[in-house]
N, C-alpha and C positions, 0 to 999 in steps of 0.2 A: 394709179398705184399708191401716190402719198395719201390720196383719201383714204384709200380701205386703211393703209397700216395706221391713219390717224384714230379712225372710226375704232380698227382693233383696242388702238389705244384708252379710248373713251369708255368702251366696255368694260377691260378689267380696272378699270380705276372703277368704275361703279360697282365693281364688289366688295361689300360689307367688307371690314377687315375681320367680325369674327367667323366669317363661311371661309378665310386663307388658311391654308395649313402652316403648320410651322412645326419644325424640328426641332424638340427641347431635350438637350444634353443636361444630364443634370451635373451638378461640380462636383469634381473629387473631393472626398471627404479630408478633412484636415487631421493634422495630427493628434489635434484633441479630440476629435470625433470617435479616431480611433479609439482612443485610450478610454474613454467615457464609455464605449461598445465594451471594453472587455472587462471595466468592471461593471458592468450590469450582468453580463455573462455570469462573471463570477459571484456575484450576490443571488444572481436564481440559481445556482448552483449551490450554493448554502441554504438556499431556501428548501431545497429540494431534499437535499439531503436530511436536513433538520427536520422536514417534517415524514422521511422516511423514516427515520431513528426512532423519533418518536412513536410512529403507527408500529414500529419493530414491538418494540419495548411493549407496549399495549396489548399487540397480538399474544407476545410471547406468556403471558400468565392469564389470558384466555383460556377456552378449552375450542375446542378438543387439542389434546397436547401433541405438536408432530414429533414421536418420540422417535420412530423407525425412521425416520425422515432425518432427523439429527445423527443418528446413529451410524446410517449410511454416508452422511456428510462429512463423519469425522475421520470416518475410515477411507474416504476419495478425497478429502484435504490433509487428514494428519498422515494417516500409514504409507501414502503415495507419497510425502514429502519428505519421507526419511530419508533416501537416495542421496539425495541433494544437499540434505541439512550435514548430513554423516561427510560427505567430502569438503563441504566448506568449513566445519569445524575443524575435521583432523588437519586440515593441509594450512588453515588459520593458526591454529596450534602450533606447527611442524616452523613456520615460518616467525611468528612472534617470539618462539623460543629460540628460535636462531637467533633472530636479529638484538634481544635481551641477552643474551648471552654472551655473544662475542662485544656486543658494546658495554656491560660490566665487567667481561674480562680484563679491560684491558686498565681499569681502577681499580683490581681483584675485590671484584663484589659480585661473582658470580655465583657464589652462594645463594644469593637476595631473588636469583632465577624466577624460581618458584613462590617465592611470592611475591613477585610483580606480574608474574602470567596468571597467578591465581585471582588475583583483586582487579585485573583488567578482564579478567573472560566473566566474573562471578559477577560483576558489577555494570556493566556495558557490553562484549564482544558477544556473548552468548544471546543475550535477548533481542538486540538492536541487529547484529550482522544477521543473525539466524529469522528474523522479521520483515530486513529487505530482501534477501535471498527467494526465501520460500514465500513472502509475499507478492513479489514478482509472480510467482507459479502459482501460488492460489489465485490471486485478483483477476487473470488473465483469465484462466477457466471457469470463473465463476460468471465474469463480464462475456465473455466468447459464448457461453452455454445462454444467460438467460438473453444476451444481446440477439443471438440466434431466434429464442422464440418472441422477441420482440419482433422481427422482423415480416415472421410466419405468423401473427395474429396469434400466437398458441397464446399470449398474455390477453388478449382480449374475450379466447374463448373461454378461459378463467375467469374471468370476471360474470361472460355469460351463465355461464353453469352455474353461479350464485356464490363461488367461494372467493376467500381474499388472497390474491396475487404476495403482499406482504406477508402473509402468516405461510403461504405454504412454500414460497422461495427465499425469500429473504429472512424469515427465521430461525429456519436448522439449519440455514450456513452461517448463522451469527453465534450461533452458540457454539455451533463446532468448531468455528475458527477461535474463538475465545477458549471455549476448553483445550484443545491441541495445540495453541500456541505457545504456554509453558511447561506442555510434557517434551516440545520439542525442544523451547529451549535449554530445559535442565538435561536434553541428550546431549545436545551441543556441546554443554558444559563438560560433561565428564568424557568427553570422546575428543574435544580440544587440550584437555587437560590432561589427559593420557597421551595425546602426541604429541605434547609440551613434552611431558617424561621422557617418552622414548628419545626422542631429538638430542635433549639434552646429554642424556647418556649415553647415546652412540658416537655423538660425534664430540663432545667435551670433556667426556668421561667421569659427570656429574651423576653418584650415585643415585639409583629409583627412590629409593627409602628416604634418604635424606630430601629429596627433590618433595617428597609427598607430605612427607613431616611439617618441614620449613611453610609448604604451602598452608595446610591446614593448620599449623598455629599462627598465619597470618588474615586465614579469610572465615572470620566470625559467620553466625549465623544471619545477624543482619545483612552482610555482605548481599549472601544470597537472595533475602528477603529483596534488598534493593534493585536487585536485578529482576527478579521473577513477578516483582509489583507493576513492570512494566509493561511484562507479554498481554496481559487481557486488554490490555488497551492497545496493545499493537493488534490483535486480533482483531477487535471491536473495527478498528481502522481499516484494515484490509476486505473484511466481508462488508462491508456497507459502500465502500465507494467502491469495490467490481457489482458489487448489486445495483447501486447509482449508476453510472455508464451503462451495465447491460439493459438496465429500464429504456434508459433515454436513446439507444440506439436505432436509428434511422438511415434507410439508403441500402439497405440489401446486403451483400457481405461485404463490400466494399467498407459499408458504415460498423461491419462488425468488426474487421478489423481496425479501423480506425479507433473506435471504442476501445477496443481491446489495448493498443498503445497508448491514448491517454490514459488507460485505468492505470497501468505499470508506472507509468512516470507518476502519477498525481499520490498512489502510493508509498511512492518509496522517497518523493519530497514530506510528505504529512508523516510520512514515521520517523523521517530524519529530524522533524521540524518539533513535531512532541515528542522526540526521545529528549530531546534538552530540558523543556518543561515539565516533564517527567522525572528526569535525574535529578533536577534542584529540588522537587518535590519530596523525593525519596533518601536524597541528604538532609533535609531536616527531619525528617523521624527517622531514620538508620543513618546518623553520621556513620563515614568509614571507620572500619576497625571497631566500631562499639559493638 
């Protein structure tokens, strides 16, 4: 018996050590590994989008022109967004003038109401709140619909049939969201600013007329301009990255909705993030009040 189990022994030692197997765990990645992964993430995502922008912009004064294609965009992005934009403004309005209100009351500067509600909606509250709101709702369904036909090859049988996925999806929701995004916000504005009025006048008993006056000789027409300079680019930001995410979406609906939650978040930081760099822009050619 010591023989054989020496002999046993004899033999696996005489195998090669590269015919052994071996079990290779690889190492958890470190913290900077991490971090290194998520900016390369994030720079092919700039990549990506940059050069969908581009092939955008390119398509879009090619021919043939997607005009009915636009047309239909503007009216399943702008007219379905009214709902939405219409209660966040009035009940935006309804609240800002309360809160302006009873806190100059009590310096009696509540005259000053209406034009502090008028230079804050004209200037910021209208273009910026009214562009995370209904960006939210536009980006989701833009990302949700073509992330859908990502999923079902319909983007690849596009390509087969010889046409460009860019010019026929991603261009008439560029231009629709860029045109509807400052008809809505100038609804915003006069539908916030009428519930500014009402507000103030039922519960402070701060006349209408006076409240409209005071407003409009405080909020110039640059006011506006600096407001409304900002929507096409909030636009521009919202149809390209739900277009970006619904490209890249992968994994069946699962991945659709997942897309669809990053498009919402990734939008409504990039509008918050260029509404700043946008405003300093638009105070040096429309200072306030000029």
């Amino acid at each position: 018996m010591p023989d054989s189990q020496h002999d046993s022994s004899e033999r696996h030692s005489a195998i090669p050590p590269s015919s052994r197997r071996y079990s290779f765990v690889p190492p958890e990645p470190s913290y900077w590994d991490e971090q290194l992964d998520r900016v390369k993430g994030f720079l092919q995502h700039v990549g990506q989008l940059s050069r969908m922008a581009g092939q955008a912009v390119r398509a879009t004064f090619s021919r043939p022109f997607e005009l009915r294609s636009t047309i239909y965009q503007m009216e399943a992005l702008g007219v379905r967004s009214l709902g939405i934009a219409s209660v966040v403004a009035l009940f935006t309005g309804l609240v800002m003038a309360t809160q302006f209100a009873y806190g100059l009351q009590k310096f009696g500067g509540m005259e000053y109401t209406g034009r502090v509600v008028g230079l804050s909606f004209a200037r910021e509250l209208a273009p910026s709140l009214t562009a995370v709101v209904v960006g939210g709702r536009i980006g989701s369904g833009i990302t949700a619909e073509i992330g859908s036909m990502a999923v079902t090859e319909q983007i690849d049988a596009i390509r087969a049939l010889g046409a460009d996925p860019i010019k026929k999806l991603v261009v008439p929701r560029l231009l629709a969201s860029i045109i509807v995004m400052p008809m809505l916000a100038a609804f915003a504005l006069v539908l916030g600013f009428a519930g500014a009025m009402l507000i103030t006048n039922l519960e402070f008993g701060l006349p209408a007329p006076f409240f409209l006056n005071t407003a409009l000789q405080s909020v110039k027409f640059s006011d506006y301009f600096s407001g409304m300079f900002k929507t096409p680019f909030f636009g521009a930001i919202i149809a390209l990255f739900g277009c970006h995410f619904g490209f890249i979406t992968r994994g069946g609906t699962e991945g659709v909705g997942n897309a669809t939650t990053r498009s919402v978040v990734v939008i409504s930081i990039s509008i918050l993030i260029s509404d700043f760099f946008l405003t300093k822009v638009s105070m040096l050619i429309w200072p306030a009040g000029g």
